[in-house]
N, C-alpha and C positions, 0 to 999 in steps of 0.2 A: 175274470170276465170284465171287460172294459163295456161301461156305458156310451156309447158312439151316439144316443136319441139327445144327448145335451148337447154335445158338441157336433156345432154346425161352422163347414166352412166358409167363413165368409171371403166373398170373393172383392177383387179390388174395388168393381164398380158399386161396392156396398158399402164400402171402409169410408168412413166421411174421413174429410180433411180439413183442417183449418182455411175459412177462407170459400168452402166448397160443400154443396150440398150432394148427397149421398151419390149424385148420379155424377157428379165432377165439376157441375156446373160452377161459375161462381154465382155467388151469393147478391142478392140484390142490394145488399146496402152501399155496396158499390157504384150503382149506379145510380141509388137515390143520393149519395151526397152531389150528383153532378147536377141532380133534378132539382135538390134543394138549393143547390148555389142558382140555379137559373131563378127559379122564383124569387130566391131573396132576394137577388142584383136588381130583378123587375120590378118589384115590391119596393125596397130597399130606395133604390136611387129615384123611383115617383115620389116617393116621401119626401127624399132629400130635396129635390128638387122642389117641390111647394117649399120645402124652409128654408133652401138659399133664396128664394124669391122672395120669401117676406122679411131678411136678415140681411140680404147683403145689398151696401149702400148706391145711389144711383149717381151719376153725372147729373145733373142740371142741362136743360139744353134751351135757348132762349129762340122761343119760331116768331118771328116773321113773315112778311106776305112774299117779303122777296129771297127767305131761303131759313135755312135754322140751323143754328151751330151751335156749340159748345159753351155754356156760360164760362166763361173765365178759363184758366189753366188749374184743372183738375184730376191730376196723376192719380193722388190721394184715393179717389171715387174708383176707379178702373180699378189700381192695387186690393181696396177691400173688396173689393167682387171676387175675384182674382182669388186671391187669400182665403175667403168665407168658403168660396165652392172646394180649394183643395183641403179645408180643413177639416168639413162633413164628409169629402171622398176618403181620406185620413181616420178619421171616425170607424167608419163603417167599413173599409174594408178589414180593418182589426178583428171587428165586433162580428160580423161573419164570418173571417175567415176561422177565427175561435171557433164561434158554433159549427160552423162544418167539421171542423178539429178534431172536439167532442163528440160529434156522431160516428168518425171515421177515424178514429189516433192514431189507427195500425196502417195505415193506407195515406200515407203523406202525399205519398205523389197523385191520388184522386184526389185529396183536398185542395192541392197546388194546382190542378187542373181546374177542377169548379170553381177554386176562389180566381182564379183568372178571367173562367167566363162569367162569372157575376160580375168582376170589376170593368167588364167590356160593357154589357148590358145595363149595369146600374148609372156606370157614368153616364152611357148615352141617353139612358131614362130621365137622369137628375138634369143633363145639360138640356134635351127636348122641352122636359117641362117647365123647367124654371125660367128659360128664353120665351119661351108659349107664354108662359103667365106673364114677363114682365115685359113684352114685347109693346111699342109703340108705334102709331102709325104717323111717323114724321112728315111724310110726304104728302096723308092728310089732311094732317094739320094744318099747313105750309098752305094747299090750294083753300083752307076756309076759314082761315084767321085774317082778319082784318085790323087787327095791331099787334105787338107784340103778346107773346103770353111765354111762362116759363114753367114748364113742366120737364117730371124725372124722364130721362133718355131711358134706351133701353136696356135690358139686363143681358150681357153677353159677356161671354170669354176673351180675355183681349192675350193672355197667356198660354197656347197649345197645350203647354207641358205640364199644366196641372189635367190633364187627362188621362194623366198618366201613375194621379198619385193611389188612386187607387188599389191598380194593379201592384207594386211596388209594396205598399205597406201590407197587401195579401199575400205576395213573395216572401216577405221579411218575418210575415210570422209563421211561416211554414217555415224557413230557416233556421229560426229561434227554436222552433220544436223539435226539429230535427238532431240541431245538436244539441240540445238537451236530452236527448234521447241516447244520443250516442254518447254522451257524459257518463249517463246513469247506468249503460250498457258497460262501458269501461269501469263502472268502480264498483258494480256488481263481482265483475269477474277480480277484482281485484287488480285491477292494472293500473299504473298509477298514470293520469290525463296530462299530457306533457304541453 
């Protein structure tokens, strides 16, 4: 006599799956890593942004009543601007893109997704506020100076392509994980990594 009251059949839409909640759904953590890249990027590059503005160095700009221009010839000033903002974007999209890594290691291509739109969001947050904050009213100045006076220019991007580093070094560590992954998958099985 066979006990048939234990055993119950379970039907597909009950069998969980990896990745999938009992009903087929996916799992939310999936879309919280995109939630989380979105806040950090926001979060993330406001901050930045206040600290390239009080770290990265200014032009000089010497105003006059009859116009205001550049004290001397200073590459130097523009480069470290330049430099300082891709070097915090460099930073930090590492340091996120890690943390999303770790919530989500199974799901590379959702972290390579959210760390891309954080590094859209963060740069534009960091370049918004730190231009905001270090911003100068030249034109101002110009109509209510009555001799010379020499104050820092303002804080801006004179480089496009550090807007880009961002993204890039979010790409690169999703890459590095990647094949590490498939490293570790090949010497598992024993296959030698050619």
């Amino acid at each position: 006599m066979t006990d048939t009251g234990s055993l119950e059949a379970v039907s597909p839409d009950e069998s969980p799956v990896a990745g999938q909640d009992a009903r087929g759904r996916r799992e939310r953590p999936e879309r919280s890593v995109v939630i989380a890249g979105l806040i950090g990027g926001l979060l993330g590059g406001s901050a930045l942004g206040v600290l390239w503005w009080q770290l990265a160095p200014r032009a000089t700009v010497a105003i006059r009543p009859d116009g205001a221009r550049t004290q001397g010839f200073q590459p130097e000033e523009f480069l470290a601007a330049d430099v300082s903002f891709a070097a915090l974007a460099l930073v930090a999209g590492v340091i996120l893109t890690v943390a999303l890594a770790t919530m989500r290691r199974q799901h590379l291509l959702g972290v390579l997704l959210a760390g891309l739109i954080a590094s859209a969001i963060g740069t534009l947050a960091m370049w918004q506020v730190g231009t905001r904050l270090g911003s100068v009213d030249i034109e101002g100045l110009v109509a209510t100076t009555s001799e010379e006076v020499v104050v820092d220019g303002p804080l801006e991007v004179t480089m496009p392509g550090v807007f880009l580093v961002w993204a890039v070094a979010s790409a690169s560590v999703v890459v590095v994980l990647a094949v590490g992954d498939w490293i570790a998958a090949r010497a598992k099985r024993g296959t030698p990594v050619e």
